[in-house]
PAGULO-67587 format. One record per residue (C-alpha): residue in one letter; x, y, z. Coordinates in steps of 0.02 Angstrom, whole numbers, padded with zeros to 5 digits, always signed. Example, Ala and Ser with C-alpha at 12.3 -4.5 7.8 and 13.67 -1.06 7.14 Angstrom:
2
A+00615-00225+00390S+00684-00053+00357
END
This chain:
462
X+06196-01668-02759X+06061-01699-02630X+06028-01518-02597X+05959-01457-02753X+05990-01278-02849X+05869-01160-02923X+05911-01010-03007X+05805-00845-03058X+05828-00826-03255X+05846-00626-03309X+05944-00503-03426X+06097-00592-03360X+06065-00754-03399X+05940-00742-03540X+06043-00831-03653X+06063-01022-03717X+06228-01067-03688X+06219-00987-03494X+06071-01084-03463X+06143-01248-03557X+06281-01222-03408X+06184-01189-03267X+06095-01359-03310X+06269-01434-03327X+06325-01388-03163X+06176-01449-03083X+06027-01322-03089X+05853-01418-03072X+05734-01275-03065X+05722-01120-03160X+05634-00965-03098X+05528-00850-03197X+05484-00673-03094X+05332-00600-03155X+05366-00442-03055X+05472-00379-03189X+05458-00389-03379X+05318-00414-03507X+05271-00587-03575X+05359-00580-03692X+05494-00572-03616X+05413-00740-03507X+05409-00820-03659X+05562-00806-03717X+05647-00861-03545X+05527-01007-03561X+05586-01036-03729X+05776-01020-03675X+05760-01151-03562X+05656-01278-03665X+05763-01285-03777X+05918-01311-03684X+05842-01459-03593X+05804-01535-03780X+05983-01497-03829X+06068-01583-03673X+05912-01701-03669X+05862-01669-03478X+05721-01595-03396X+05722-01462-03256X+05562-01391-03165X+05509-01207-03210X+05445-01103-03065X+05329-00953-03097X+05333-00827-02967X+05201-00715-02949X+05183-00544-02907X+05076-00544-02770X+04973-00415-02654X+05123-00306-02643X+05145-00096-02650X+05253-00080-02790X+05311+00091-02880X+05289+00105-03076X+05423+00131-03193X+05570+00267-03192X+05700+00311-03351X+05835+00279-03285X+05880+00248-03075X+05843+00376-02937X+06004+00398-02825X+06000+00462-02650X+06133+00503-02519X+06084+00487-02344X+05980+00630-02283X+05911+00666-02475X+05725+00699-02506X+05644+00635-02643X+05431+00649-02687X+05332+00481-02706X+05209+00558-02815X+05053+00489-02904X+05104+00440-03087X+05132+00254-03187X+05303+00329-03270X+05413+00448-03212X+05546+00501-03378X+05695+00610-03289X+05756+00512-03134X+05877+00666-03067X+05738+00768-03026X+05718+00635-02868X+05524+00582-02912X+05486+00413-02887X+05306+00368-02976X+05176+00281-02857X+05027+00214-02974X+04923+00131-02849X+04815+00277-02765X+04771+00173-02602X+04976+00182-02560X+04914+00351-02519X+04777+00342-02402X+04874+00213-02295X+05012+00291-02260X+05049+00439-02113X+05213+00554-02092X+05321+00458-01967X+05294+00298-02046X+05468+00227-02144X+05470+00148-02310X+05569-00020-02344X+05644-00069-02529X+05776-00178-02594X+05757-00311-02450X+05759-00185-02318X+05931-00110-02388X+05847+00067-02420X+05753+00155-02314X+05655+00311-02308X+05554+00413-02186X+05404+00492-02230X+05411+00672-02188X+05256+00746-02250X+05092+00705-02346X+05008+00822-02469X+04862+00725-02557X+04942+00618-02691X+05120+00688-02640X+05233+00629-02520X+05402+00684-02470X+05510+00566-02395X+05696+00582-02346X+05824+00449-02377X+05910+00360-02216X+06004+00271-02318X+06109+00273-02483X+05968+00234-02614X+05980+00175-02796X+05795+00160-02843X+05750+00064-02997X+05560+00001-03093X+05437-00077-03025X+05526-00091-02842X+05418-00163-02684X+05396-00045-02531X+05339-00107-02375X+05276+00001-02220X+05384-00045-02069X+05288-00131-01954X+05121-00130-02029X+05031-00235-02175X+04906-00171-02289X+04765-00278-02328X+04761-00321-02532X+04688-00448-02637X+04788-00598-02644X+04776-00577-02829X+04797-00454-02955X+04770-00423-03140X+04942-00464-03186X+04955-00618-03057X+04799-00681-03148X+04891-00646-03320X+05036-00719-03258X+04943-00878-03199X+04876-00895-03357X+05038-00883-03453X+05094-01020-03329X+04951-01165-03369X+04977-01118-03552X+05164-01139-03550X+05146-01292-03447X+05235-01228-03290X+05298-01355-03154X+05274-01239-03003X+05202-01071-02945X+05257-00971-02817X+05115-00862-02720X+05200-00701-02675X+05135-00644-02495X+05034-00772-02423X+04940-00738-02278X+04834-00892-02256X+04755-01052-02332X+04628-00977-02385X+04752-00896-02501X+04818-01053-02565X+04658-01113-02633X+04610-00968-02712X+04751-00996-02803X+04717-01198-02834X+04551-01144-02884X+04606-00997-03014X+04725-01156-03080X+04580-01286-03097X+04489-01170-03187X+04619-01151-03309X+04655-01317-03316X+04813-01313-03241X+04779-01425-03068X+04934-01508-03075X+05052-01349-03091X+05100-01354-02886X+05089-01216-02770X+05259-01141-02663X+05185-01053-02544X+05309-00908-02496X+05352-00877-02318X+05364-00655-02304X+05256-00584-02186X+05201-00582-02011X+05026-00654-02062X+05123-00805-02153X+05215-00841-01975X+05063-00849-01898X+04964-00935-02000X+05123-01065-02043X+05050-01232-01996X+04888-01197-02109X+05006-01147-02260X+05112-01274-02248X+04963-01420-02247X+04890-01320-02393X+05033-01310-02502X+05151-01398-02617X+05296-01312-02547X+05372-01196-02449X+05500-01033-02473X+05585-00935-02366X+05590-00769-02417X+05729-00707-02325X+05733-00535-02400X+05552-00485-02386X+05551-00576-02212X+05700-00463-02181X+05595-00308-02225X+05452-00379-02045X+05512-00438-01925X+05701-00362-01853X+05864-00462-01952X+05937-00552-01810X+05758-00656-01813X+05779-00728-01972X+05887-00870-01949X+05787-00906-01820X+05629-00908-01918X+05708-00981-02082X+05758-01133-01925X+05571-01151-01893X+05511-01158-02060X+05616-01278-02121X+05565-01377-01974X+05388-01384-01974X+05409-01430-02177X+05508-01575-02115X+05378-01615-02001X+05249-01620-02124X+05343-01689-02268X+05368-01528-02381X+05491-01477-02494X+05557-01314-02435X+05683-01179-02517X+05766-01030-02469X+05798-00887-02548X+05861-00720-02594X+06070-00669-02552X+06140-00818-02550X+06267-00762-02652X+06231-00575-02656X+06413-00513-02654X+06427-00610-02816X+06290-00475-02906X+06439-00375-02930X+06589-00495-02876X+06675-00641-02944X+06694-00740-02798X+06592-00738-02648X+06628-00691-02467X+06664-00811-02308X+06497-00756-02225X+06405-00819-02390X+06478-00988-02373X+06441-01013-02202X+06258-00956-02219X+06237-01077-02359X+06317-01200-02269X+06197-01157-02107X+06049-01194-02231X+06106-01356-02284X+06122-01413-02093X+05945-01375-02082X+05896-01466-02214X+05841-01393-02351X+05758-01468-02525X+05812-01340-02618X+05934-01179-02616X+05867-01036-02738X+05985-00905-02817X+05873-00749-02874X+05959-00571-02911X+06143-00683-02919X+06084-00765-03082X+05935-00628-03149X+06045-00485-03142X+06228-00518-03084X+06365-00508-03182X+06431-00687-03130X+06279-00788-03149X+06361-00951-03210X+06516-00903-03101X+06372-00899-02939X+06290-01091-02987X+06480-01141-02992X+06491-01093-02809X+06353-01155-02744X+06365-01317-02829X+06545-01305-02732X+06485-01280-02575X+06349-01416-02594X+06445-01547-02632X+06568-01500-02539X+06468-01538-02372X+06339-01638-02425X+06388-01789-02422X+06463-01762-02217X+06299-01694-02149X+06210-01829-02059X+06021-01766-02045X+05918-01823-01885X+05777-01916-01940X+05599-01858-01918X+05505-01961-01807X+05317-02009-01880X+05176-01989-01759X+05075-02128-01695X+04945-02083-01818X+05061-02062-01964X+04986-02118-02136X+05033-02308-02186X+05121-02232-02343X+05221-02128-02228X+05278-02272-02127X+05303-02387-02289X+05425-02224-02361X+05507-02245-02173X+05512-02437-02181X+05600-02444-02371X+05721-02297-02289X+05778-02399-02145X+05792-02563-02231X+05905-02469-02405X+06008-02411-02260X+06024-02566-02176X+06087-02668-02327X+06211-02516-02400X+06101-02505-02536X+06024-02377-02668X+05827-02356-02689X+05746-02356-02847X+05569-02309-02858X+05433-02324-02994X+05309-02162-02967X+05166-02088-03077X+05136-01937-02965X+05296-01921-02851X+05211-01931-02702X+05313-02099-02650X+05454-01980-02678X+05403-01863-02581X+05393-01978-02443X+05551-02064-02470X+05662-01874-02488X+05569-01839-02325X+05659-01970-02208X+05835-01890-02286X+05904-02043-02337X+06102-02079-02320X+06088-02180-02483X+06068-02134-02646X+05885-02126-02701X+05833-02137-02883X+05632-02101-02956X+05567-02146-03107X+05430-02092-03205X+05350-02118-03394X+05296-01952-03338X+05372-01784-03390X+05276-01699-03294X+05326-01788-03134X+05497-01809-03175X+05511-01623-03185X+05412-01578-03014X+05501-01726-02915X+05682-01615-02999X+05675-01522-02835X+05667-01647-02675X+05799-01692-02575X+05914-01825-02616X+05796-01886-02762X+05863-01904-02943X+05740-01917-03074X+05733-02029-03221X+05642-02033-03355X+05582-02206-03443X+05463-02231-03572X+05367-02350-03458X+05198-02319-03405X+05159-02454-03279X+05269-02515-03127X+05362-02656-03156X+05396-02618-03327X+05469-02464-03256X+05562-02527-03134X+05648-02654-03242X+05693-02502-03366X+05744-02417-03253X+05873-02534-03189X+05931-02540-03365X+05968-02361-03380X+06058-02364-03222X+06154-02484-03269X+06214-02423-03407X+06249-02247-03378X+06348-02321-03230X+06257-02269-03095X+06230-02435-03017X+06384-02558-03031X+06433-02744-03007X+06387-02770-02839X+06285-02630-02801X+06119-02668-02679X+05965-02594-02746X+05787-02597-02655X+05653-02594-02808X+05472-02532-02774X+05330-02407-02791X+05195-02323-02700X+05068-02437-02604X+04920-02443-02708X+04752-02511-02660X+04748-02689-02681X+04809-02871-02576X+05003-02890-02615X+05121-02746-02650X+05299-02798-02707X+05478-02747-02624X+05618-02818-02727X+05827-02817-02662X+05932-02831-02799X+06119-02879-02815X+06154-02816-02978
END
């Protein structure tokens, strides 16, 4: 598959043999959300998927996504149900034990200074929605305008409006740390609202010793929009958070905006990945509905690196039933989309041109690429022209063979190598003889243009 799949890993898919699937069916990325659950409950997802990679001997990324600067509620026994017109109390408190008496607990006291009667609450990816009626102090009562199931640890947003919080909290910086000691592939920064955001977070990582864990910048608010082209240069990758996006800016924007963010990542040669309902019938449904298709069908045409499944495959009851789908769709279309190419400006980077030059000459000759990389970067570059050939990177690195996992088109392999033409001779091997590459097959060998007089390009008729 050239579009890749991520899924979110939860209760309903915390399990080996679910995960040893998913990976069978083509999952390259697993998700960790730190929003929810302690670490050791991290761990043991970490765990879980360790060891299925050492069982089916493979290697997938593992994407930690923090919490971010966001207003969420503390935890309730149980769910808080509303009909339309119900009122409920947000009131001051971490824990709130009886959920019929309608009390949702608010633990962070600055939610109440911000807020004024009038305003309307968002939760669930703008899905429930509640209008604040009247403020008393640490009290607020709020009726439903919408049917409302209200579980732990849920993020509100204020319609319209954006509260300025640091970009990092306790529990991101726990969570960061769990990350570099777990040796995490990727983390995503919840709520971004500049670059200045971004490094913070590179910086927090150096610290720790964790500079090469890469940073997804995710795409939610109406700061991020604004500020796009400065994230974007800043970052590792990009997300579209469709559901929190959903929750700023009116719904009939966000294919529109999902559109332009893909599209400036192209530009700029990013990895990109959207997000959140996907699949969302499928949380409750075996099979998925003709509007899902076509959506992830729309996101494909874009071009996306990567398609990410989140509440499907955390806490659906079909989570290896929802990677079977999307793997369908995927390959079903995949291989007919032809992708317009993205022209380099004048003052493109020779690398950048050299990825463009081994693109158009591969697809001249019919043939496959095979690239020798110690950081991905060449990768990168290559994944960003969309190539209508097949595209193969490897690596005597693990740690690049796993953060490569999620570009476009690329398929990682790991060789014992350490050097480049050592590499690329093993790696022709291993082609070879998992049948990858046939009789006949064309294959353009090299690497990324290093710093010295001659580089080598080598065509192949194996």
């Amino acid at each position: 598959m050239k579009t890749k799949i991520c899924a979110t890993i939860g209760p309903a898919s915390a399990d080996l043999e679910k995960i040893k699937k998913m990976i069978e069916l083509g999952v390259s990325a697993f998700r960790i959300n730190f929003s929810h659950g302690s670490m050791s409950d991290w761990k043991n997802f970490v765990d879980l998927i360790q060891d299925s990679c050492r069982s089916l001997n493979t290697y997938t990324a593992i994407i930690g996504d923090l919490p971010g600067p966001s207003i969420r509620i503390g935890e309730i026994n149980g769910k808080v149900y509303l009909n339309n017109g119900d009122r409920a109390k947000i009131v001051h408190r971490d824990r709130v034990e009886d959920a019929n008496k309608k009390v949702i607990p608010m633990p962070l006291d600055f939610f109440f200074t911000n807020i004024h009667a009038g305003d309307i609450l968002l939760m669930d990816d703008g899905k429930i929605q509640l209008y604040v009626e009247e403020i008393n102090g640490r009290e607020v009562t709020v009726r439903a305008l919408t049917p409302a199931e209200i579980s732990s640890r849920k993020a509100i947003v204020i319609k319209g409006r954006e509260i300025g919080l640091p970009t990092l909290s306790e529990r991101d910086y726990e969570a960061i740390r769990f990350c570099v000691s777990n040796d995490f592939d990727y983390i995503g920064l919840s709520y971004v609202r500049s670059a200045e955001d971004v490094e913070l977070l590179r910086s927090k990582l150096t610290s720790l010793g964790g500079s090469e864990i890469g940073v997804i910048s995710k795409i939610e608010t109406m700061q991020a929009v604004t500020n796009l082209q400065e994230i974007v240069d800043s970052s590792d990758a990009l997300l579209v958070a469709r559901g929190d996006l959903g929750m700023h800016f009116g719904l009939e924007q966000i294919p529109r905006l999902q559109e332009m963010i893909v599209e400036k990542c192209l530009e700029r040669g990013k990895p990109v990945i959207v997000a959140t309902q996907l699949l969302g019938s499928m949380i409750e449904n075996p099979v998925p509905t003709r509007s899902e298709i076509i959506d992830i069908l729309s996101a494909i045409r874009d071009g996306v690196d990567a398609l990410m499944l989140t509440g499907e495959t955390a806490a659906g009851k079909y989570p290896v039933e929802a990677v079977q789908w999307l793997k369908k769709v995927i390959e079903t279309y995949d291989s007919t989309i032809t992708f317009r190419k993205i022209k380099l400006p004048p003052d493109a980077d020779v690398r950048d041109r050299f990825a463009e030059g081994i693109t158009m000459l591969a697809e001249s000759l019919r043939a496959s690429i095979a690239i020798y990389t110690k950081t991905g970067r060449v990768a990168l570059r290559i994944s960003r022209n969309r190539p209508i050939v097949k595209v193969y990177a490897c690596s005597g690195s693990i740690k690049t063979i796993k953060k490569i996992s999620i570009f476009w088109g690329v398929k990682p392999v790991k060789v014992n190598a350490q050097e480049y033409f050592e590499g690329l001779d093993e790696m022709v091997s291993t082609l070879k003889s998992s049948g990858e590459i046939k009789i006949g097959d064309i294959v353009v060998l090299t690497y990324g243009l290093r710093d010295e007089p001659m580089h080598l390009v080598k065509i192949i008729q194996i």
